[in-house]
N, C-alpha and C positions, 0 to 999 in steps of 0.2 A: 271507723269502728274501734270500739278501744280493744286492745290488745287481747288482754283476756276474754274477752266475750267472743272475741274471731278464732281465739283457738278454745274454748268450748266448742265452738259449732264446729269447726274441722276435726277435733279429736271426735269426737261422738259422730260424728259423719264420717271418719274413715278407720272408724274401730268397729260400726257398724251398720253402717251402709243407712242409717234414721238421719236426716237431718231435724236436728233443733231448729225454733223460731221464738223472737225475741217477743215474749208476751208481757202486760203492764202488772198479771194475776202473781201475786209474790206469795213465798209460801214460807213460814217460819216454824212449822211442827214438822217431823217427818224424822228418817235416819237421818244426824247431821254428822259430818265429817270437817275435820280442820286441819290444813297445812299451811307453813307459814315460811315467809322469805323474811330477810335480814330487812325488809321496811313497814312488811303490811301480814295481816295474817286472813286467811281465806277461809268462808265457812260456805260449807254445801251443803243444802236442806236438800233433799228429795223427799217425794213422795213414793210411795207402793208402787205406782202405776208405771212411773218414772223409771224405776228401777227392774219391776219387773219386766217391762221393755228392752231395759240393755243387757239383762239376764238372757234371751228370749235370743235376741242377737248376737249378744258379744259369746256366749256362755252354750249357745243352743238347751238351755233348760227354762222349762217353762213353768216351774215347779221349785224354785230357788228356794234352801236353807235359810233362819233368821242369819247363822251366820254367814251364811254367800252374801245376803245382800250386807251385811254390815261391813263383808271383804271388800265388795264392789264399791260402795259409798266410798270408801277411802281408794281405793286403785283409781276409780274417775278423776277425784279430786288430784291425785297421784299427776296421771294422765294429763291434764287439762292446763297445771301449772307446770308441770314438767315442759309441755309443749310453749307454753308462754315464754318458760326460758329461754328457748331457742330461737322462739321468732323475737325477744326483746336482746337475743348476743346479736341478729341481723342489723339488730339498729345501734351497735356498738354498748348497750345496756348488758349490766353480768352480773347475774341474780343466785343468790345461793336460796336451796329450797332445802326444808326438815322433810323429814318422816311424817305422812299422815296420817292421825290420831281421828278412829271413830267417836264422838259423844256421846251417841246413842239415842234411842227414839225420844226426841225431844222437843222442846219449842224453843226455838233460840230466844237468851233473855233481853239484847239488846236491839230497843225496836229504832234506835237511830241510825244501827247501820245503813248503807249504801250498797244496792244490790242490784242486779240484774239479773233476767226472768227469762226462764226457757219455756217450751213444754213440745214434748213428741207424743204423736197418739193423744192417749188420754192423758200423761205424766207430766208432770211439773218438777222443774229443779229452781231453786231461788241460790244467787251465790253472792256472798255477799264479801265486801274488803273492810280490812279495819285496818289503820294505820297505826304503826308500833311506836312511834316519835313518843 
């Protein structure tokens, strides 16, 4: 499993206790968020449902601010590639990560990215990589 899709589903399964599954249903509107490493840079669409989920879990509120969920969108992505980091220094890989930057309720404009698809419950998160070369 690639890398990053293995530690999506562990970060979000051990921040809170949901496990994600890898669905083909991509989503490009939603809060998007983007962190980026010195090769590729990462965008995370979630939807409402997606988020209000890990609010619910991570958060114990069930009732989350626009801005909690625009804090969360970026803390996951945060979370998710931070955690890549780690398990890519196992494999002797060493990855510098920025700051992750909210977009906002959007539709991402590039429909050729390369993504991969979660959804927990009802939620869906699409996350997609773009290489900086």
């Amino acid at each position: 499993m690639d890398v990053y899709a293995k530690s999506f589903i562990q970060t979000i399964k051990n921040t809170t206790s949901l496990t994600p599954h890898i669905t083909h249903t991509a989503i490009h509107t939603g809060y998007c968020s983007k962190i980026s490493t010195q090769e590729a840079h990462f965008y995370f669409c979630f939807d409402h449902a997606f988020l209000l989920s890990i609010s619910s879990a991570m958060l114990f509120d069930d009732n989350p601010t626009k801005d909690d969920l625009y804090d969360l969108s970026k803390e996951i992505a945060n979370l998710v590639i931070g955690h890549a980091k780690v398990l890519l220094a196992e494999q002797g890989v060493h990855i510098q990560i920025n700051t992750p930057s909210f977009l906002g309720e959007i539709t991402l404009s590039n429909p050729d990215l390369k993504g991969i698809h979660f959804a927990i419950e009802e939620g869906k998160c699409s996350m997609y990589k773009e290489s900086v070369c």
